[in-house]
C-alpha positions as CSV (number, residue, x, y, z in Angstrom):
1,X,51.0,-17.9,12.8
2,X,52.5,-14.6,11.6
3,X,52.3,-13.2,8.2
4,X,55.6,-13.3,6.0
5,X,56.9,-10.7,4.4
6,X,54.8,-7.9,5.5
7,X,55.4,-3.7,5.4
8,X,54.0,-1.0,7.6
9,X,51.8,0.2,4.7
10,X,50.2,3.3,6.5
11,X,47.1,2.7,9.0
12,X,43.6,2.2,7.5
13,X,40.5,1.9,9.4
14,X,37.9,-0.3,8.2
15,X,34.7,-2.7,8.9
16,X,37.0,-6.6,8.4
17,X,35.3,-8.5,5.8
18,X,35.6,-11.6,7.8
19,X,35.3,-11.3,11.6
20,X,32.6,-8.2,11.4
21,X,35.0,-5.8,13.6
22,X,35.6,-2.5,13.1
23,X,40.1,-2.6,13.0
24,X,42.7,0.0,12.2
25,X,45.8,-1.8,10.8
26,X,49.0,-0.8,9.2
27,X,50.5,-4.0,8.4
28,X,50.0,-5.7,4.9
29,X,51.0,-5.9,1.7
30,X,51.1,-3.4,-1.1
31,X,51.9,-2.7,-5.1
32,X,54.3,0.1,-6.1
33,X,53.3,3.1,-7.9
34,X,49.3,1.4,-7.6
35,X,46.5,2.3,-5.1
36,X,46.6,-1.9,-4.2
37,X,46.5,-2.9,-0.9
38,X,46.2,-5.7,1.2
39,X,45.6,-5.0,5.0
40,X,45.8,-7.7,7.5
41,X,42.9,-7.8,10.3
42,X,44.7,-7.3,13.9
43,X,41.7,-9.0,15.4
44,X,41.4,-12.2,13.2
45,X,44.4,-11.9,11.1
46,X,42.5,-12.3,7.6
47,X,43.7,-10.2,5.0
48,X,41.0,-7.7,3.1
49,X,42.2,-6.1,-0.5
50,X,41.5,-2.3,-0.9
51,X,41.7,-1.0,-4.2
52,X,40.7,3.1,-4.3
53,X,36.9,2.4,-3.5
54,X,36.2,-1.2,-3.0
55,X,37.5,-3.5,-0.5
56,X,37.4,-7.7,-1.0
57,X,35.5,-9.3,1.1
58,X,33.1,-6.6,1.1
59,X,31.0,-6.2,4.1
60,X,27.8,-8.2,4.8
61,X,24.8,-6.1,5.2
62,X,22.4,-6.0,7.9
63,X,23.7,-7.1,11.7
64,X,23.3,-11.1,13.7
65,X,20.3,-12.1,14.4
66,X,20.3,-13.8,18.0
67,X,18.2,-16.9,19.2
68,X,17.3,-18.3,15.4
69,X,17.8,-22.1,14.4
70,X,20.6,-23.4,13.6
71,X,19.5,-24.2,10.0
72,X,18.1,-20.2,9.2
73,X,21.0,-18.7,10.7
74,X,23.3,-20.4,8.5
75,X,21.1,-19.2,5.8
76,X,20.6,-15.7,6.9
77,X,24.5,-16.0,7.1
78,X,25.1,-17.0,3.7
79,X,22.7,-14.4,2.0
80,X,24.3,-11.8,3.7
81,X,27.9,-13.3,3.4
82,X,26.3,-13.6,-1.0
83,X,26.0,-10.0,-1.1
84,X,29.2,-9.4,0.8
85,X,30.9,-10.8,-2.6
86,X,28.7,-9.4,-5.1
87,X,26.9,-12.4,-5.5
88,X,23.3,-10.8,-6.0
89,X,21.6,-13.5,-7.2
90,X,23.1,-16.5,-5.2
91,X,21.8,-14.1,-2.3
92,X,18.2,-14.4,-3.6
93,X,17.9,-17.8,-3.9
94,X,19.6,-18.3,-0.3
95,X,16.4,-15.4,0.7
96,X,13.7,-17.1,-1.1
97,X,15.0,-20.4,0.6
98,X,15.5,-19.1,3.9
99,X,11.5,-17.9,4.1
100,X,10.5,-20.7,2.9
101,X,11.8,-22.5,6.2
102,X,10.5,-19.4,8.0
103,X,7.2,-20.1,6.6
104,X,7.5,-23.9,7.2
105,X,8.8,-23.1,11.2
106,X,5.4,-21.2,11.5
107,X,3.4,-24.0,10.2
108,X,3.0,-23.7,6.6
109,X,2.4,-26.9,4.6
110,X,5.3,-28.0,3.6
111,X,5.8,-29.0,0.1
112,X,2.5,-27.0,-0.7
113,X,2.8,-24.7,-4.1
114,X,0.2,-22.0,-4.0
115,X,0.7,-21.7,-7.6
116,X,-0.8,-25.3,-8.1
117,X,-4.3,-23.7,-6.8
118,X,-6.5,-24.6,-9.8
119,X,-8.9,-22.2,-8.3
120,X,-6.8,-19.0,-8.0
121,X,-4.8,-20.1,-11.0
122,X,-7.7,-20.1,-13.3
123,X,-9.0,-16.9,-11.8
124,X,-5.9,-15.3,-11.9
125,X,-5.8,-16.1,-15.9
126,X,-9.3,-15.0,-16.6
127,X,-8.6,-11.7,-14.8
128,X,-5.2,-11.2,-16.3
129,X,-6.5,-12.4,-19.6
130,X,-2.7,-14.0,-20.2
131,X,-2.2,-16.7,-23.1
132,X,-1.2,-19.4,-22.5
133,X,2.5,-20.3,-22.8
134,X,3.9,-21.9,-25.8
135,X,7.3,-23.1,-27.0
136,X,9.0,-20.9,-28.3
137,X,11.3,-22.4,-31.6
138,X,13.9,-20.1,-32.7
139,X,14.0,-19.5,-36.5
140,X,16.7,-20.7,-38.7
141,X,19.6,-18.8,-39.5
């Protein structure tokens, strides 16, 4: 279906947000007397908002990864996709999840907490010499 109501707003070429293709396109929307614009993708038809330096959706860093589960590549997607948005830390979490099923795929335990390693914890303490940590009770005002 055809945008409504759209102007020949002077031909941009960009990376599309959305679809990942590098487009040229003249058709969109724009504000009078402002640097806003909204260009419409030729090759999926999604529109992307340019203001002077940054474009909405931005583009998602690094490039497909071919022949990955189902279940990584959706994550790899949405890290990327996080990032695309500006959404740093939503992106880390999505990272930190997605090797954890890398690590699980290549036949980590699952479940297992290295952290939970009396052993290496205790040695860890008594080489870091860290204190224990308390509660913390905020003072009254």
């Amino acid at each position: 279906m055809p945008w409504e109501g759209t102007a020949n707003i002077g031909s941009r070429s960009y990376r599309c947000g959305y679809c990942g293709n590098i487009v040229a396109s003249a058709i969109g929307y724009y504000k009078k007397n402002s640097a806003l614009k909204v260009y419409i993708c030729p090759h999926c038809e999604r529109p992307s908002y340019f203001d002077k330096r940054d474009q909405v959706p931005g583009i998602a860093p690094g490039n497909e990864v071919e022949n990955l589960p189902d279940h990584i590549a959706s994550l790899y997607r949405e890290a990327r996709y996080c990032v695309s948005v500006s959404a740093y830390t939503a992106s880390v979490l999505a990272c930190r999840k997605l090797l954890m099923n890398i690590a699980v795929a290549q036949g980590a335990q699952e479940g297992y907490d290295a952290g939970q390693n009396q052993a290496t914890h205790a040695k860890l303490n008594h080489t870091t010499n860290i204190p224990k940590r308390r509660s913390f009770k905020s003072p009254d005002l």
